[in-house]
C-alpha positions in Angstrom: 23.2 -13.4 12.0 25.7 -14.4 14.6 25.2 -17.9 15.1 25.9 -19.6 18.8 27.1 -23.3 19.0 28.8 -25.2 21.9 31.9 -24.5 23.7 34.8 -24.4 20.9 37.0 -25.2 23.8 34.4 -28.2 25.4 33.1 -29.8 21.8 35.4 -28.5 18.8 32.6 -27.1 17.3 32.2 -23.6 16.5 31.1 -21.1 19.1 30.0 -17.4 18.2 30.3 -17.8 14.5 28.9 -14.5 12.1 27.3 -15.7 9.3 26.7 -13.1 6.8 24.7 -12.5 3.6 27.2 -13.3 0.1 27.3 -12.8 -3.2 29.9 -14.4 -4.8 28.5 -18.2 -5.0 25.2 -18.8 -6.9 22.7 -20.7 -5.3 22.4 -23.2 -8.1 19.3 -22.8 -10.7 17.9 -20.1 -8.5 18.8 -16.9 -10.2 15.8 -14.7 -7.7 17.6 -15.6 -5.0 21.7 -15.1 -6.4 23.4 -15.8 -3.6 23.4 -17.5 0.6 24.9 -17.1 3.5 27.6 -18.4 5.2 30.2 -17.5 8.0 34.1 -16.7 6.7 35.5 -20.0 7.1 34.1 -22.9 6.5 32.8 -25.1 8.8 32.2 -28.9 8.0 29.5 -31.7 9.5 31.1 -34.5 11.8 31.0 -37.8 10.6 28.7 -39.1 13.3 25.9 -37.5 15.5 24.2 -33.9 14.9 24.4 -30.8 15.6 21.7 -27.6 16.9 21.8 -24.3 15.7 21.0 -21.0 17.5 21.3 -17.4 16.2 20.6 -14.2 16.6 20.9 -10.8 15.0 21.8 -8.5 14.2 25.8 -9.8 15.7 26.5 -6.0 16.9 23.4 -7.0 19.4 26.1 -8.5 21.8 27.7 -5.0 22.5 24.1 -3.8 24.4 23.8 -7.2 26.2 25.4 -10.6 27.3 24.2 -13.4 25.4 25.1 -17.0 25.7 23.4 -20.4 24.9 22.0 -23.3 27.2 20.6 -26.7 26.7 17.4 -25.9 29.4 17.1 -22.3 28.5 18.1 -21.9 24.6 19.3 -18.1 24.3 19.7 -16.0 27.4 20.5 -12.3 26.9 21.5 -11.0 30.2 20.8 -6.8 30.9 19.6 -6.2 27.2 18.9 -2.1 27.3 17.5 -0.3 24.1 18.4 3.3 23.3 16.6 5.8 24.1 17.2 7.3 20.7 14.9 6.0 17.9 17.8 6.0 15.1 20.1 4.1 17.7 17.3 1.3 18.2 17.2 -1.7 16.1 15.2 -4.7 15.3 16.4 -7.7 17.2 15.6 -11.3 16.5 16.0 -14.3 17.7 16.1 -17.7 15.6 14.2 -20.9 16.6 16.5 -23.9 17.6 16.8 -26.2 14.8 18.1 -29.4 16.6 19.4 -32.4 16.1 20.4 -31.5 12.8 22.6 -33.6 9.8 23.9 -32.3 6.4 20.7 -34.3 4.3 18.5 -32.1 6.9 19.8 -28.8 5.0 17.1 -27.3 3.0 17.9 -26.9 -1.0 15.5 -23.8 -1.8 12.6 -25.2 -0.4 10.4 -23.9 1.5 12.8 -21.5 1.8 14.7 -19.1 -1.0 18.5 -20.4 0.5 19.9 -23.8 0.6 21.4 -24.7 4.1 20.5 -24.7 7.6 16.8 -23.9 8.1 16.9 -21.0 10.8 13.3 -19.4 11.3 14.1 -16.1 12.7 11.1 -14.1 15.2 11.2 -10.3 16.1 11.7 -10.0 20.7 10.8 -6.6 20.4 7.7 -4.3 20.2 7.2 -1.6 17.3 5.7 1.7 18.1 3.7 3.7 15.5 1.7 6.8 15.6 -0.8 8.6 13.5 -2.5 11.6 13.8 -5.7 12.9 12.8 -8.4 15.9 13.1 -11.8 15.8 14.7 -12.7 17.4 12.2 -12.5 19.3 9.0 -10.9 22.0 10.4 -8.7 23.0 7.4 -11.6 24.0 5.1 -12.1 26.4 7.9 -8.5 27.9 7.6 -7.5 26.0 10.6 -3.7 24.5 9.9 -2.6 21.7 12.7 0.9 20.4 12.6 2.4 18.0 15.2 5.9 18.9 16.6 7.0 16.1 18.6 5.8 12.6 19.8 7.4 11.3 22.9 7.2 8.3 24.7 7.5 8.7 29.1 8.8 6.0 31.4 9.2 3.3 29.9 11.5 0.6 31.1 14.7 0.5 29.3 16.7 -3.0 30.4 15.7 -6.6 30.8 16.9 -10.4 30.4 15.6 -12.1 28.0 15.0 -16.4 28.4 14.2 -18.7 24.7 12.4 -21.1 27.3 12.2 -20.8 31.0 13.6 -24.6 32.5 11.7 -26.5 29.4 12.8 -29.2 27.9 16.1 -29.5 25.5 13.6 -30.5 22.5 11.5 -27.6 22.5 11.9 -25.6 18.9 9.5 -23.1 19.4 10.3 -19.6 20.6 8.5 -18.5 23.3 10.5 -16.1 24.9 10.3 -14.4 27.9 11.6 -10.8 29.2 12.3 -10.7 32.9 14.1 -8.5 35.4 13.1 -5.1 34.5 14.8 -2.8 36.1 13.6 0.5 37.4 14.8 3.4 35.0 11.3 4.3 34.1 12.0 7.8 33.7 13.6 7.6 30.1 11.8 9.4 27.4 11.8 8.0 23.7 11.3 11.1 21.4 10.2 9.3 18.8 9.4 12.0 16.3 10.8 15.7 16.8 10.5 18.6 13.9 13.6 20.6 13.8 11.9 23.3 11.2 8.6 24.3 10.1 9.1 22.4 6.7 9.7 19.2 9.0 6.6 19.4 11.2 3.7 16.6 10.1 0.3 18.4 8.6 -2.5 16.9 10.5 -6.1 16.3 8.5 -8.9 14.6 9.2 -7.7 11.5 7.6 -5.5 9.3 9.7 -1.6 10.0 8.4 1.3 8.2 10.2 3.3 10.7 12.1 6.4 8.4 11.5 7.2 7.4 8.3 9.3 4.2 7.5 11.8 3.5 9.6 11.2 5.4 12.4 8.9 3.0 14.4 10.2 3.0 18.0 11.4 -0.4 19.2 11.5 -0.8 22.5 10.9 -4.0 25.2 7.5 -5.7 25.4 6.1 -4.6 28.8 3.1 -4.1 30.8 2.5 -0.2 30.4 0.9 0.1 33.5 3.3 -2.0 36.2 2.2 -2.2 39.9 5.6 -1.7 41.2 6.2 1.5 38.6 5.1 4.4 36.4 2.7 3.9 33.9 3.9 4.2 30.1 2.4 8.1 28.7 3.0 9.5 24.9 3.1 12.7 24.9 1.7 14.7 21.8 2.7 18.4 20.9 1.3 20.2 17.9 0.3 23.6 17.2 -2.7 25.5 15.7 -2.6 28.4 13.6 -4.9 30.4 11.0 -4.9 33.5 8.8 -7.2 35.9 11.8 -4.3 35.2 13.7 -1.7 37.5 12.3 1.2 35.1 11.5 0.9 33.4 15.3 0.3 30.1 16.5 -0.8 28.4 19.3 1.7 25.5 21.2 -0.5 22.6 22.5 0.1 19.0 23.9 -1.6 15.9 24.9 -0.4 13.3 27.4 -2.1 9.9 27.7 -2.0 6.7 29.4 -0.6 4.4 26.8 -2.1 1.4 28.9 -5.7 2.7 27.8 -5.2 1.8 24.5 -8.3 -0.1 22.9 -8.0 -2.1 19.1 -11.0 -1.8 16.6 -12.7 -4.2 18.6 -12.5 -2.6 21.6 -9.6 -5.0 23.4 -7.8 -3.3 25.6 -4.1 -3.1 24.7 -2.4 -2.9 28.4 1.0 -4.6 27.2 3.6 -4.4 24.3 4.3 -8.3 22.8 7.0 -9.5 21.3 6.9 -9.7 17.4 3.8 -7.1 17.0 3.8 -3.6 15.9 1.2 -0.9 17.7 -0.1 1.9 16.0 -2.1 4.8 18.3 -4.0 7.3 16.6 -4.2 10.6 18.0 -7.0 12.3 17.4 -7.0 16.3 17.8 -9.8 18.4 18.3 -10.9 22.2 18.6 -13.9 23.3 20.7 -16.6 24.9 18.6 -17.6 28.1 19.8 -21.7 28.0 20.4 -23.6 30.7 21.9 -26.4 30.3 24.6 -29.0 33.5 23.8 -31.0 35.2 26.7 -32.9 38.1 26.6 -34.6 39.5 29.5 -38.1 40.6 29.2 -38.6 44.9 29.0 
């Protein structure tokens, strides 16, 4: 966490401070949760008055962006831009203000695991998952599908990003809000790509995530189909193979409007939020060939 503080230069108190995760104090009778986290020096409480805490992380956040702290707005993150790289993207939070704080305010394992500072942190960014699927049970026809690469088209790369638009000082919950997109909506996110054969993803008729574990994309919460831009596409190529076809295989893709989207209940999903994951199912299918019989009279 890299936790932001007033002015050192205004109030004496720390500015910019890492805090990291350590080991080597115990958390006293808590032997699940062996250790806390604290910055490298120490840092003490004043006397009178009280102090409120901000943070974000991960700290190496600050290289992609400018991010500074104000009374109105809480954290402002000026020209934010993710990668368009899926192993380069990372999840960014952003911690609730906890104000107006003294030392008997610190929580001692209860209700969370570490003693300390209480700092509730919330994901700003949107997860992107895909699965695949058949139609049908095409493999017990000697059909093989394998998807190649998933790709995500235009979608905006750089924003700013308010903790509270002009509300008041006292306000601790995060509702943050991404503004200022700009217009590079031609980047593609590949967000899964198969170098080999071994590497390509077998597709059945049973829903399987495309990307496994880490390999969500996390990219800006935006509306996927903007007036003043290009709508937000995935792009889907897989290939199709069997036995008749003497060793060869057939290169296919699918492109659709990520803004048409529905959830189980039929919502329509035309935006990415903060804080929530997406997972699209892409469904392949083959056309069955049918025959139409006419026979004309002798």
């Amino acid at each position: 966490a890299y936790m932001r503080g007033p002015d050192e230069d205004e109030d004496g108190y720390p500015a910019g401070v890492v805090v990291t995760h350590h080991k080597d104090v115990v958390t006293a009778g808590d032997k699940t949760f062996d250790s806390y986290w604290k910055p490298a020096a120490s840092y003490y409480w004043p006397k009178d008055g009280y102090l409120t805490f901000a943070a974000y992380a991960p700290q190496f956040a600050r290289k992609r962006a400018a991010i500074d702290y104000h009374v109105d707005r809480g954290m402002v993150i000026s020209q934010y831009r993710v990668s368009k790289f899926v192993d380069q993207q990372y999840d960014f939070m952003v911690s609730d203000r906890v104000v107006n704080q003294k030392p008997s305010d610190m929580v001692q394992n209860s209700p969370a695991p570490y003693d300390g500072v209480q700092l509730t942190f919330r994901h700003v960014l949107s997860a992107i998952k895909f699965e695949a699927k058949t139609m049908g049970d095409y493999a017990s026809a000697g059909y093989t599908v394998k998807v190649q690469k998933v790709s995500i088209l235009n979608p905006y790369a750089t924003a700013d990003f308010h903790q509270f638009s002009g509300r008041s000082s006292t306000e601790v919950d995060l509702e943050g809000m991404w503004t200022s997109y700009k217009g590079d909506v031609d980047m593609t996110v590949v967000v899964f790509n198969a170098q080999d054969e071994a590497s390509k993803k077998l597709v059945t008729d049973t829903p399987a995530a495309i990307t496994e574990g880490t390999a969500d994309a996390i990219l800006l919460p935006q509306v996927l189909h903007p007036v003043d831009g290009k709508a937000v596409f995935a792009e889907v190529v897989y290939e199709v193979s069997h036995p008749d076809m003497g060793g060869k295989k057939t290169s296919n893709s699918i492109i659709f409007d990520l803004s048409q989207g529905k959830m189980a209940d039929a919502t329509a999903v035309d935006c990415w939020e903060p804080g929530k994951r997406y997972i699209y199912t892409v469904t392949i299918g083959l056309n069955t060939i049918e025959f139409s019989p006419e026979v004309y009279a002798w």
